[in-house]
Each structure stands twice: as C-alpha cells, then as structure tokens.
LOVEXLO-734018 format. One record per residue: residue number from 1; x, y, z of N, C-alpha, C, O in turn. Coordinates in Angstrom, 3 decimals. Each point is the difference from the previous one (the first is absolute). Example, Ala and Ser with C-alpha at 12.3 -4.5 7.8 and 13.67 -1.06 7.14 Angstrom:
REM LOVEXLO-734018
     k     n.east    n.north       n.up    ca.east   ca.north      ca.up     c.east    c.north       c.up     o.east    o.north       o.up
     1     13.190     -5.690      7.800     -0.890      1.190      0.000      0.900      1.200      0.000      1.036     -0.019      0.665
     2     -1.386      1.069     -1.385      0.820      1.190      0.060     -0.770      1.090      0.730      0.509      1.108      0.169
REM end
This chain:
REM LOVEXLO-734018
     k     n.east    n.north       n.up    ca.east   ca.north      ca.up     c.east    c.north       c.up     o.east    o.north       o.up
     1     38.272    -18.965    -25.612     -0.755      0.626     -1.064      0.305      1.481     -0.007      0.127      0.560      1.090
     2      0.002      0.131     -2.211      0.277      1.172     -0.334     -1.199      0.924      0.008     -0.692      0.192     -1.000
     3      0.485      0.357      2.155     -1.084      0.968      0.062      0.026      1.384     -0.777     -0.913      0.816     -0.126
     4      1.938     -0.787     -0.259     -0.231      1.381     -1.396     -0.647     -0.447     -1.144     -0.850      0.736     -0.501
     5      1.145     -1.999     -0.087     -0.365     -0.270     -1.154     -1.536     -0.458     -0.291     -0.611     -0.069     -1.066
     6      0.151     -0.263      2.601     -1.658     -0.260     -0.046     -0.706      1.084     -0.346      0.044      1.120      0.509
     7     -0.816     -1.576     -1.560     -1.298      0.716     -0.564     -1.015      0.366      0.954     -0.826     -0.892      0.192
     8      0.649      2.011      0.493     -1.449      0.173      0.489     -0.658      1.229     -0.481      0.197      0.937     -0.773
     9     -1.211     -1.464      1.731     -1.549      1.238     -0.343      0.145      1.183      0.693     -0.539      1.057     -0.327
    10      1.285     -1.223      1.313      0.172      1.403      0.939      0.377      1.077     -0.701      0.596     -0.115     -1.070
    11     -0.923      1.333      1.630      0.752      1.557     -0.242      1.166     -0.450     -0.996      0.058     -1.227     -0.082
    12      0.798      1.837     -0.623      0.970      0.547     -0.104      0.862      0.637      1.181     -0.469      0.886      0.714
    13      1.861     -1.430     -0.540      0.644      0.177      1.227      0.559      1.563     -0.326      0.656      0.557      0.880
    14     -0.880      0.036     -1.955      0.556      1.198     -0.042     -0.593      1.122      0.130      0.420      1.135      0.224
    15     -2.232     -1.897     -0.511     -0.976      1.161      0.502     -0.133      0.698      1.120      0.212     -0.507      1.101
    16     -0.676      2.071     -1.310      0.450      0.883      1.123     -1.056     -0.458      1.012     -0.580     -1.056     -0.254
    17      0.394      1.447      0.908     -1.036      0.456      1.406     -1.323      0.411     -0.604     -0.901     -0.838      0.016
    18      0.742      1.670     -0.389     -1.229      0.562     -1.209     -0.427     -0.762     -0.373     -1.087     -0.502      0.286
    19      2.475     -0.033     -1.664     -1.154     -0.959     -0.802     -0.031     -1.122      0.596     -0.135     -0.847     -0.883
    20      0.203      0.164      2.282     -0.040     -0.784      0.398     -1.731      0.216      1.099     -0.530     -1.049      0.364
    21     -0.013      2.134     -0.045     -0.903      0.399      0.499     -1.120     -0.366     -1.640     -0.887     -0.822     -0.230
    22      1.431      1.737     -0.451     -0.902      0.068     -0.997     -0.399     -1.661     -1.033     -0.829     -0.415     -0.810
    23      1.583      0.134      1.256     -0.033     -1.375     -0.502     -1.481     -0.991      0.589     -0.991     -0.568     -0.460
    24      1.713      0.862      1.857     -1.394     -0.832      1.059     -0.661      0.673      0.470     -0.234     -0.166      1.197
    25     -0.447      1.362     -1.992     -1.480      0.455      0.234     -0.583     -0.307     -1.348     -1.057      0.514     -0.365
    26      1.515     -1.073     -0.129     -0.821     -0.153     -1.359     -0.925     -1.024      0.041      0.297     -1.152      0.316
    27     -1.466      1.539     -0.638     -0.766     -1.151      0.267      0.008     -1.447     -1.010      0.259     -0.002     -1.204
    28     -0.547     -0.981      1.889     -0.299     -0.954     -0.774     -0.818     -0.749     -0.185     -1.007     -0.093      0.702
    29      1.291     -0.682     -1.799     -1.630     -1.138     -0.811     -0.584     -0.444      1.880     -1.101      0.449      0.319
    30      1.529     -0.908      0.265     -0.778     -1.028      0.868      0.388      1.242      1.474     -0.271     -0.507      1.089
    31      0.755      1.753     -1.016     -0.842      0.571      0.908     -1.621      0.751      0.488     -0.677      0.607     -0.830
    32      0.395     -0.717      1.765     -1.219      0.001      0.324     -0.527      1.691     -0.513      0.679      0.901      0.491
    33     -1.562     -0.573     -1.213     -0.128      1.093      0.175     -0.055      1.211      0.760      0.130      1.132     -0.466
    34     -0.340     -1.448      1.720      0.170      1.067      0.730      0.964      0.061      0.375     -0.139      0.569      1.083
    35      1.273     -0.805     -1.245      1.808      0.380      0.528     -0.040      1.604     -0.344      0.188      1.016      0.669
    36     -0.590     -1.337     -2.308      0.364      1.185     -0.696     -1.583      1.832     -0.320     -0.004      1.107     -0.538
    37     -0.854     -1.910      1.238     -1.177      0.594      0.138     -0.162      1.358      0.237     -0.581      0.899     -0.607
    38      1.369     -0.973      1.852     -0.220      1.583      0.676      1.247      1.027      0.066      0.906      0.021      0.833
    39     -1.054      0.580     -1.623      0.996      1.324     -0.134     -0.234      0.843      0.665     -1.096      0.341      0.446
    40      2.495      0.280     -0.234     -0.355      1.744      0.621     -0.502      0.836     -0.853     -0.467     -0.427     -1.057
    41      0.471      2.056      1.420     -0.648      0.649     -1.137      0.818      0.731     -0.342     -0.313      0.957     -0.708
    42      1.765     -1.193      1.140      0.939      0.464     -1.207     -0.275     -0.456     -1.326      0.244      0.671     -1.003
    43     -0.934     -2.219      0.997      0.260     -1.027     -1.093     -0.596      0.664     -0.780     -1.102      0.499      0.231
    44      1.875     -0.363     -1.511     -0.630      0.864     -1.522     -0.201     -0.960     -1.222     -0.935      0.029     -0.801
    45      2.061     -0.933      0.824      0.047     -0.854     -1.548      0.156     -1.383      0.571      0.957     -0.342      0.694
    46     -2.150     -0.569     -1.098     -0.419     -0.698     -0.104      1.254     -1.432     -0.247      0.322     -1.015      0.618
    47     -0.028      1.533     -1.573      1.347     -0.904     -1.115      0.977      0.004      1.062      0.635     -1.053      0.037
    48     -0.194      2.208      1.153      1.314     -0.126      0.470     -0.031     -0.501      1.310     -0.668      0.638      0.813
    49      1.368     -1.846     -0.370     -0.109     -0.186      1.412      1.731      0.513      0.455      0.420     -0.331      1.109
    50      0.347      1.024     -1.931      1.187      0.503      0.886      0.029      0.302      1.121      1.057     -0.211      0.595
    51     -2.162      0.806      0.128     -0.266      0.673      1.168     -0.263     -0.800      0.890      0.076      0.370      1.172
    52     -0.440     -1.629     -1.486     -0.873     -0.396      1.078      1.321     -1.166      0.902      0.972     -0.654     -0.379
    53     -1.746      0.941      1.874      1.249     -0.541      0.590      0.038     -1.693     -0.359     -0.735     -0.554     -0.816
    54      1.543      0.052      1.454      0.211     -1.809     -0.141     -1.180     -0.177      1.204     -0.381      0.773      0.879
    55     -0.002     -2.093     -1.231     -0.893     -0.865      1.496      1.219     -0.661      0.652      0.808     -0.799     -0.472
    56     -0.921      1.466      1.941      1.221     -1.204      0.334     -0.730     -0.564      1.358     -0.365      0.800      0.861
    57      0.156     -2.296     -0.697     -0.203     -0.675      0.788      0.463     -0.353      1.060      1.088     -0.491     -0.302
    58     -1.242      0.409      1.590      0.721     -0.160      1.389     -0.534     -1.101      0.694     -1.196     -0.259     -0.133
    59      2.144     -0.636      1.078     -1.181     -0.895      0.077      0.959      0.124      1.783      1.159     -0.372      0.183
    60     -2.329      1.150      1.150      0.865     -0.081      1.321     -1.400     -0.909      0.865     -0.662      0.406      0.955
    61      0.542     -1.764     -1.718     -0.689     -0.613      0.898      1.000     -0.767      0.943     -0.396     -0.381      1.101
    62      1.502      0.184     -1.458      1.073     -0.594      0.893      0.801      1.001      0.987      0.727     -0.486      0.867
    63     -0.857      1.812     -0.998      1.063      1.180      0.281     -0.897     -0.160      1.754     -1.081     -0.554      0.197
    64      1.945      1.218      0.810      0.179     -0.124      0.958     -0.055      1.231      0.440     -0.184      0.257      1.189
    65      0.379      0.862     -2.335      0.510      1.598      0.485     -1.607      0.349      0.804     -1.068     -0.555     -0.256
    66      1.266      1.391      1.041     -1.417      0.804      0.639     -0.836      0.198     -1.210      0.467      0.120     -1.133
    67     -1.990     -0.085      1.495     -0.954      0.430     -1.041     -0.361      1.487      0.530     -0.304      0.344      1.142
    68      0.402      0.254     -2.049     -0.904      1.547      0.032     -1.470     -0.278     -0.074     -0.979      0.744      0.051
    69      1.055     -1.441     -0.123     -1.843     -0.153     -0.420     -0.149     -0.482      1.633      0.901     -0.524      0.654
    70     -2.374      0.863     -0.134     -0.319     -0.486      1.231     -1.166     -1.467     -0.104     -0.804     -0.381      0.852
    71      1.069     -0.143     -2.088     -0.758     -1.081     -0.103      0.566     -1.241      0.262      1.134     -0.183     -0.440
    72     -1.866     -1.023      1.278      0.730     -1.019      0.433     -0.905     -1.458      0.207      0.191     -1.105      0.508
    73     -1.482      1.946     -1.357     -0.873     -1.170      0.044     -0.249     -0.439     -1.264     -0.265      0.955     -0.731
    74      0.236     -2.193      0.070     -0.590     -0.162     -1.448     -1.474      0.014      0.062     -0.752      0.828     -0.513
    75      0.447     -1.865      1.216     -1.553     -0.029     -0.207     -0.626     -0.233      2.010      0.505     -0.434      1.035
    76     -1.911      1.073     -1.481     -0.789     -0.108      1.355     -1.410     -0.575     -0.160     -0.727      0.497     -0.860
    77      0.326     -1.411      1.548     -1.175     -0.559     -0.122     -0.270     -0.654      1.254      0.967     -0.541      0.537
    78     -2.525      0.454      0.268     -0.687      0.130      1.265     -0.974     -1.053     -0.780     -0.834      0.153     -0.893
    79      1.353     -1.410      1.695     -0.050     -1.487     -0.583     -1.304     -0.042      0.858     -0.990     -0.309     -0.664
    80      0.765      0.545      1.967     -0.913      0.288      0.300     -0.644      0.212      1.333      0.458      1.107      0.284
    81     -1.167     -1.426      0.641     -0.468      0.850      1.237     -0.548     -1.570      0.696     -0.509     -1.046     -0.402
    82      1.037      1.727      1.844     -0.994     -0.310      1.113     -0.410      0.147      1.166      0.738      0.133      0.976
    83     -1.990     -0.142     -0.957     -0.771      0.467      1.441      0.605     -0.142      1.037      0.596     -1.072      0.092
    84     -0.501      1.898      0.918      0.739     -0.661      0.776     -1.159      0.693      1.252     -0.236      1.181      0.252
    85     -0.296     -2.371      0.328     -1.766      0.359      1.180      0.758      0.737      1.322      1.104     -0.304      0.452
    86     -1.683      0.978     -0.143     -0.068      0.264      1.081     -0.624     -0.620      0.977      0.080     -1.211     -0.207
    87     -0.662      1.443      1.170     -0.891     -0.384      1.354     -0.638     -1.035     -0.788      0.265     -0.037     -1.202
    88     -1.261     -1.016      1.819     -0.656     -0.802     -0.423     -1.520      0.984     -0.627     -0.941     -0.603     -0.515
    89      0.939      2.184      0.678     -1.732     -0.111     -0.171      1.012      0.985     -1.709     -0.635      0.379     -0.984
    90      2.024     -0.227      1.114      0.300      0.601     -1.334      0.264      1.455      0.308     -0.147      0.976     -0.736
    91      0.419     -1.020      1.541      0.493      1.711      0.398      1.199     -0.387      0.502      0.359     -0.884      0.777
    92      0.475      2.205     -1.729      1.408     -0.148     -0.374      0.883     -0.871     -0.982      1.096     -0.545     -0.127
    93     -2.146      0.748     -0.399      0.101     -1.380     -1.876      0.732      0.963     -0.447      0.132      0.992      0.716
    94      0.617     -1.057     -2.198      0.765      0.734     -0.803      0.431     -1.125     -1.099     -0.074     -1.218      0.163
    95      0.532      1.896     -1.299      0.575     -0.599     -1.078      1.465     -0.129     -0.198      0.539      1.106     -0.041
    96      0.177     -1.985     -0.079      1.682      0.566     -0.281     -0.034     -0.854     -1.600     -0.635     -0.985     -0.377
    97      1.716      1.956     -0.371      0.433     -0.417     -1.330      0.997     -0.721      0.092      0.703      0.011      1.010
    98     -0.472     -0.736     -2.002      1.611     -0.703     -0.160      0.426      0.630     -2.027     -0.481     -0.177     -1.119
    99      1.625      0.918      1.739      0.358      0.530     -1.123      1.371     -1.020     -0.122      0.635     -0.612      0.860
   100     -0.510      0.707     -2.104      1.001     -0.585     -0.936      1.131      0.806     -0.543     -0.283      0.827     -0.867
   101      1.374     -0.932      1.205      0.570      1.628     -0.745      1.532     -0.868     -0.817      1.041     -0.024      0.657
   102     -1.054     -0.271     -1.299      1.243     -0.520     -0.594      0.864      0.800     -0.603     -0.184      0.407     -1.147
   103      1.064     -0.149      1.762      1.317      0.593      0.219      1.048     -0.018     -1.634      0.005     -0.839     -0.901
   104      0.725      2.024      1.042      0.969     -0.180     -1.449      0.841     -0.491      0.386      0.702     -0.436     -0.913
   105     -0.221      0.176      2.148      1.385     -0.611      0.388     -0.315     -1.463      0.612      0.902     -0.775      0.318
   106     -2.317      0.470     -0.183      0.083     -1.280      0.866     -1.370     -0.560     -0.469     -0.623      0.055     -1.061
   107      0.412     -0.594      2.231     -1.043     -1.247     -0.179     -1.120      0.957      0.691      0.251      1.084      0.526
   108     -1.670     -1.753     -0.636     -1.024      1.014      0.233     -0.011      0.325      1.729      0.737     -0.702      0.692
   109     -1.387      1.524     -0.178     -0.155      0.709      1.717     -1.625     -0.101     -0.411     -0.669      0.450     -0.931
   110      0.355     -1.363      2.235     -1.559     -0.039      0.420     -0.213      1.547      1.236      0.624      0.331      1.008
   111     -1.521      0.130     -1.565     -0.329      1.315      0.929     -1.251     -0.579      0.937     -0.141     -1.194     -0.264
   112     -0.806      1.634      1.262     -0.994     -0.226      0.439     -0.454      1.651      0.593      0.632      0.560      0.895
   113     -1.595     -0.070     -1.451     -0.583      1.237      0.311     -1.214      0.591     -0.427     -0.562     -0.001     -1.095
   114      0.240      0.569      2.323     -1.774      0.030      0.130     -0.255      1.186     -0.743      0.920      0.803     -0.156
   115     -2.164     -0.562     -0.371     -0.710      1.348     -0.569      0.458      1.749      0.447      0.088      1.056     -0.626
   116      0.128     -1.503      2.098      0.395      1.017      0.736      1.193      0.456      0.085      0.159      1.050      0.622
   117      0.902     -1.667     -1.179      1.441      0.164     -0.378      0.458      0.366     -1.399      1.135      0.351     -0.322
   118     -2.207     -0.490     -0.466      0.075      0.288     -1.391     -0.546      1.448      0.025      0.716      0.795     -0.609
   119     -1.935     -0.231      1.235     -0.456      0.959      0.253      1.068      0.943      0.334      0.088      1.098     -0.548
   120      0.805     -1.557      1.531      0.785      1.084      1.062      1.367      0.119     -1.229      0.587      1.070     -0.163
   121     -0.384     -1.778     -0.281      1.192     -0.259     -1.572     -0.654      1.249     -0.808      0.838      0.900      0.037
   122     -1.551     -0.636     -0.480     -0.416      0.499     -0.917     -0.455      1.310      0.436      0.186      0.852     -0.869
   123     -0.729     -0.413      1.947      0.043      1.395      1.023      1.168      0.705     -0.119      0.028      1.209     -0.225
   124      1.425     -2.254      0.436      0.894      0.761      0.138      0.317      0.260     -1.251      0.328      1.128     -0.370
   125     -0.415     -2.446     -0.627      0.508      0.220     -1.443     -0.518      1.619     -0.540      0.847      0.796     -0.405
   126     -2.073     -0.494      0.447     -0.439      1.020     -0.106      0.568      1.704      0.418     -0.151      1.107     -0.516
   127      0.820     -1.609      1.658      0.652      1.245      1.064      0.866      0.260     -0.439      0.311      1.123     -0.397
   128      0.476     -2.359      0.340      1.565      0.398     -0.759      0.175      0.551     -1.446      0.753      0.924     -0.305
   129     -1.593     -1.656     -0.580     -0.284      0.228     -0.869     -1.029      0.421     -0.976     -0.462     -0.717     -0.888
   130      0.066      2.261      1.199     -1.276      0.861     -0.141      0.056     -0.087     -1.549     -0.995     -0.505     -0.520
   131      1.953      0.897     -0.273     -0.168      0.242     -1.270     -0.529     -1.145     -1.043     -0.780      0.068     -0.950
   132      1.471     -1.068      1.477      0.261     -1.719     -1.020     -1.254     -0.843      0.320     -0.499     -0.828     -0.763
   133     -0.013      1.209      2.205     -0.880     -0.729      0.250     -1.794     -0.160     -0.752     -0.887     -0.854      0.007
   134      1.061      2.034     -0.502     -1.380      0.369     -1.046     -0.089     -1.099     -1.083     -0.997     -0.708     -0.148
   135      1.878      0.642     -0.436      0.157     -0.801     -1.121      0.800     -1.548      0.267     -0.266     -0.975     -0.703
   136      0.630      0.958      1.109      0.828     -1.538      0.400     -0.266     -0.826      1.037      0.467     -1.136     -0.076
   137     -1.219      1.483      1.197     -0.604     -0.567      1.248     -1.610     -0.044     -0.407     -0.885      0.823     -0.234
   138      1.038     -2.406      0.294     -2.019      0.032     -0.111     -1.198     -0.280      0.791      0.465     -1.000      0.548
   139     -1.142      1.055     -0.265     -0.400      0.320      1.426     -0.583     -1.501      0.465     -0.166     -0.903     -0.820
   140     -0.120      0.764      2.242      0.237     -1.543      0.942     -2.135     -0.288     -0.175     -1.042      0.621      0.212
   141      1.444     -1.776     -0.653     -1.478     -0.281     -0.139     -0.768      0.248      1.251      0.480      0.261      1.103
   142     -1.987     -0.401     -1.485     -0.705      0.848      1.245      0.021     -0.996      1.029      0.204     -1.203     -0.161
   143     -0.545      2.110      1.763      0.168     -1.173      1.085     -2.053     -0.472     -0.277     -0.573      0.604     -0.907
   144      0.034     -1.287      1.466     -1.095     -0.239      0.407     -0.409     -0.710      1.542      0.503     -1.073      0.333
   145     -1.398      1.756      0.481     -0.309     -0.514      1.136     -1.176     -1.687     -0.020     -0.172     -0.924      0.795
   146     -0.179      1.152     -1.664     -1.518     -0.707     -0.767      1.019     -1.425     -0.657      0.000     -1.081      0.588
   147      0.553      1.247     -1.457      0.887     -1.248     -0.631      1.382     -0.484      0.361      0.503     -1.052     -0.395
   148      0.101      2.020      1.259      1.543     -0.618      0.388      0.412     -1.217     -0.021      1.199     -0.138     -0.241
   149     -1.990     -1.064      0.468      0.576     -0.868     -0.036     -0.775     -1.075     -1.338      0.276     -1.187      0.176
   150     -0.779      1.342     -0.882     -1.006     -0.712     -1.205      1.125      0.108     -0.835      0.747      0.949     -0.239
   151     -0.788     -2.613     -0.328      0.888     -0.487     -0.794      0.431      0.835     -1.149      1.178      0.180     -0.307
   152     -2.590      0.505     -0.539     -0.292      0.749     -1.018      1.220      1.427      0.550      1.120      0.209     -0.466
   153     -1.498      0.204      1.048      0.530      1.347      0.529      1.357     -0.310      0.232      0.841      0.545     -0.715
   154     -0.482     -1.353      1.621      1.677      0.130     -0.103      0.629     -0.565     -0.835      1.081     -0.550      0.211
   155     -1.838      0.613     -1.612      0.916     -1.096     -0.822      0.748      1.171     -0.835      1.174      0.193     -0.317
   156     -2.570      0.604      0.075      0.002      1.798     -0.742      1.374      0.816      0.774      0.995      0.487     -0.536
   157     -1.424     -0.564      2.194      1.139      0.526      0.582      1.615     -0.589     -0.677      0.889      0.590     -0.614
   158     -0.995     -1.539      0.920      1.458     -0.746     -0.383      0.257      0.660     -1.052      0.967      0.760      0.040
   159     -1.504     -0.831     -0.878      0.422      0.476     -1.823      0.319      1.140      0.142      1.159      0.227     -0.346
   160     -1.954      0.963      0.880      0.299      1.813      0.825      1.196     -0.313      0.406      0.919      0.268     -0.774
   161     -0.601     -0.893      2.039      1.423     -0.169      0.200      1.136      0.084     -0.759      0.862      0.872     -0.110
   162     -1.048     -2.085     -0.458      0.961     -0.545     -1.146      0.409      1.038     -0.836      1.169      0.166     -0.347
   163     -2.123      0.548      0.011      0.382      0.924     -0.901      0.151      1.531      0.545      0.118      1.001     -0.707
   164     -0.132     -1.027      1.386      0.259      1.073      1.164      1.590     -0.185      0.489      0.746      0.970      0.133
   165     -0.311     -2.422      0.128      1.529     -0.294      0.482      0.782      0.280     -1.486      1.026      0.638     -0.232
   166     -1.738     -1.217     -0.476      0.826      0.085     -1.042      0.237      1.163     -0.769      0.681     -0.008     -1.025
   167     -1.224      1.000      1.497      0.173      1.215     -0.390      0.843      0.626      0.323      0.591      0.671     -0.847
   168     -0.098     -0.630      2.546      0.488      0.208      0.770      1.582     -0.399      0.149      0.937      0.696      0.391
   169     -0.969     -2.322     -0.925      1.308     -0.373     -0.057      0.688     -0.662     -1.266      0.825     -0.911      0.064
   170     -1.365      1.603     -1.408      0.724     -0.086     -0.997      0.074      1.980     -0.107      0.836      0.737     -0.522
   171     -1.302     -0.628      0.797      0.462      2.016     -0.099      1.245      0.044      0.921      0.063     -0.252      1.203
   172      0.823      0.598     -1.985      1.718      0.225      0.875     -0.344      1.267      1.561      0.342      0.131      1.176
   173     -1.126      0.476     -2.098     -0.099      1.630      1.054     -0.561     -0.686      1.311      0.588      0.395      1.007
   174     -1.372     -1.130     -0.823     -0.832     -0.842      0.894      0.931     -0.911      0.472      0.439      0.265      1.119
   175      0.001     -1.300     -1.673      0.541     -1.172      0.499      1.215      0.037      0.926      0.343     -0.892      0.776
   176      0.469      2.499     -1.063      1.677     -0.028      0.406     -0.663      0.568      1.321      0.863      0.196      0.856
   177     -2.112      0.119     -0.448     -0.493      1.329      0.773      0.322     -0.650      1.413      0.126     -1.208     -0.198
   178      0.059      1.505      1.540     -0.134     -0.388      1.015     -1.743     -0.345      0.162     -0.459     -1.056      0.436
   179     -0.041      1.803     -0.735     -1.516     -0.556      0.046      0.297     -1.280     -0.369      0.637     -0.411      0.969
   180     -0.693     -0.367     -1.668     -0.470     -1.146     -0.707      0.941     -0.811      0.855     -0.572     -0.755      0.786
   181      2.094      0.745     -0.763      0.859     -0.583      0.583     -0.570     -0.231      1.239      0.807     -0.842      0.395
   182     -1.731      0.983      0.665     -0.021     -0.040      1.110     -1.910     -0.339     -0.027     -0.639     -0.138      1.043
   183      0.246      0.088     -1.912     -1.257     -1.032     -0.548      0.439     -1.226     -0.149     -0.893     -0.831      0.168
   184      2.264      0.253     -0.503      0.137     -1.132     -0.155      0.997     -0.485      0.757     -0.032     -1.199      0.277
   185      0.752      1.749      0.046      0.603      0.340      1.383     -0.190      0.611      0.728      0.573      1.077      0.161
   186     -1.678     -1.657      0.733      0.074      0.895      1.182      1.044     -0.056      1.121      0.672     -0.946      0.412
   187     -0.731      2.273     -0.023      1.037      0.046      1.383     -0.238     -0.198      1.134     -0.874      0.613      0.613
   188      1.858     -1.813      0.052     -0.833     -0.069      1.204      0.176      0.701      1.062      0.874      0.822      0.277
   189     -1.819     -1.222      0.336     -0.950      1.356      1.300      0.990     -0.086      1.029     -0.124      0.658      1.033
REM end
C-alpha cells in the first residue's frame, strides 16, 4: 500500500514547528475545561491562544531512571492494633500498630510500631525540619494515662496515626529524609 496517497487527519507534513504547537493548543469541542482555564498574566486577548504552550503528556510509570522525588510510598493505612500485656497484674502493657504501607515499586510492607516510636519520628521530624514543620506536620494524638487501653480511645489513636504517617510519607521532603528511612527501617543495634 502506498502510504503517500492515504488521506489523513494528521498535521500537514509541511507544517512548521509553530504551527504545529499552535495547532495542538487549540482547544477543543470535547476538551475538559480546565486545560485551557488558567492563564498567565501576560495573557491579554482572549481570542488568541498563539502563546500558549502545547500539553505534552509523559507517561515514566515503567522508566527505571532514579526518582528526584523522595517519595516511595503510595498509600499508608494502620489496619490496626494490639495489646500486647505485660506482667499478669498489667504492668508493662503497651499498644503496637500494624501499619500498611504499599509501595510504588512493589507489593505492600507490614510495619509494627508503638506510640513511642511515632513520637520520637516526629521530634526529630521537627529538628531537622524547623521551617516545613508548622504547616505540614500535624500533631500525634494525645497520650492518656486514664484510657490507654479502651477500645474507644485507641481506635481515635489509630486514625491520629494514620494520618500523621501519611503526612509524613506522601511529603517527598519527609519521606527521602533519613528520619523516616530508619522509622521503617530500623538499624540494627
């Protein structure tokens, strides 16, 4: 078959670079409105999209190259807790979590870690990071001496957690940090 003589819809093979930009920023019937929504404030005339760059799409869910980004978790969730007694009269009781952390490269990592390790995570998160931590770190639900172990109370805790980890390890600045790396890896003694 003679591929010159086929009719298509594409560009013009003679169109420059330009009008080949200007071509595919133009909006169309069945794009979504907000492609074309937000302008800079150069933008003056309404009628002209010459200026505006092309959308160009990338897709490196397969790419292998290093990530700049220090993120490596998709999702985190603390499925849930248990007591773990101490002595028979209950001295030296404590809570441990089971976190869920499912990975961008793999299959999910079960964590197990107590109140007191999330605490010491977030001390340092703070140290290292004085400026970011105001606004992006949210603070570890309260301890209680009176309810520590009531169903009601650590259920509240769990959820504090949860959203406390997840703060922690979808924020790149946090996640690439040696802090965090060594919360879930710890090093051994």
């Amino acid at each position: 078959m003679d591929h010159s003589t086929t009719n298509h819809a594409g560009p013009d093979p003679q169109s420059t670079e330009a009008e080949l930009l200007t071509q595919k920023s133009q909006p169309t019937p069945t794009s979504p409105p907000y492609w074309h929504h937000s302008r800079g404030p150069s933008y003056t005339n309404e009628s002209s999209n010459d200026h505006l760059p092309a959308i160009i799409l990338e897709d490196h869910t397969l790419s292998h190259a290093p990530s700049r980004s220090g993120l490596w978790a998709k999702s985190i969730v603390i499925d849930d807790y248990v007591i773990v007694r101490g002595s028979p009269t209950g001295i030296g009781a404590y809570v441990v979590y089971n976190c869920r952390v499912q990975t961008l490269d793999g299959g999910p990592m079960i964590i197990r870690k107590r109140y007191s390790e999330f605490d010491e995570l977030r001390s340092k998160l703070v140290k290292a990071f004085p400026q970011s931590t105001s606004s992006s770190l949210p603070p570890l639900p309260p301890k209680s001496a009176l309810y520590k172990f009531r169903p009601k109370f650590l259920e509240k805790r769990r959820e504090g957690l949860a959203y406390f980890l997840n703060c922690v390890m979808l924020n790149p600045e946090y996640a690439g940090s040696v802090m965090v790396k060594d919360f879930i890896f710890p090093p051994e003694q």
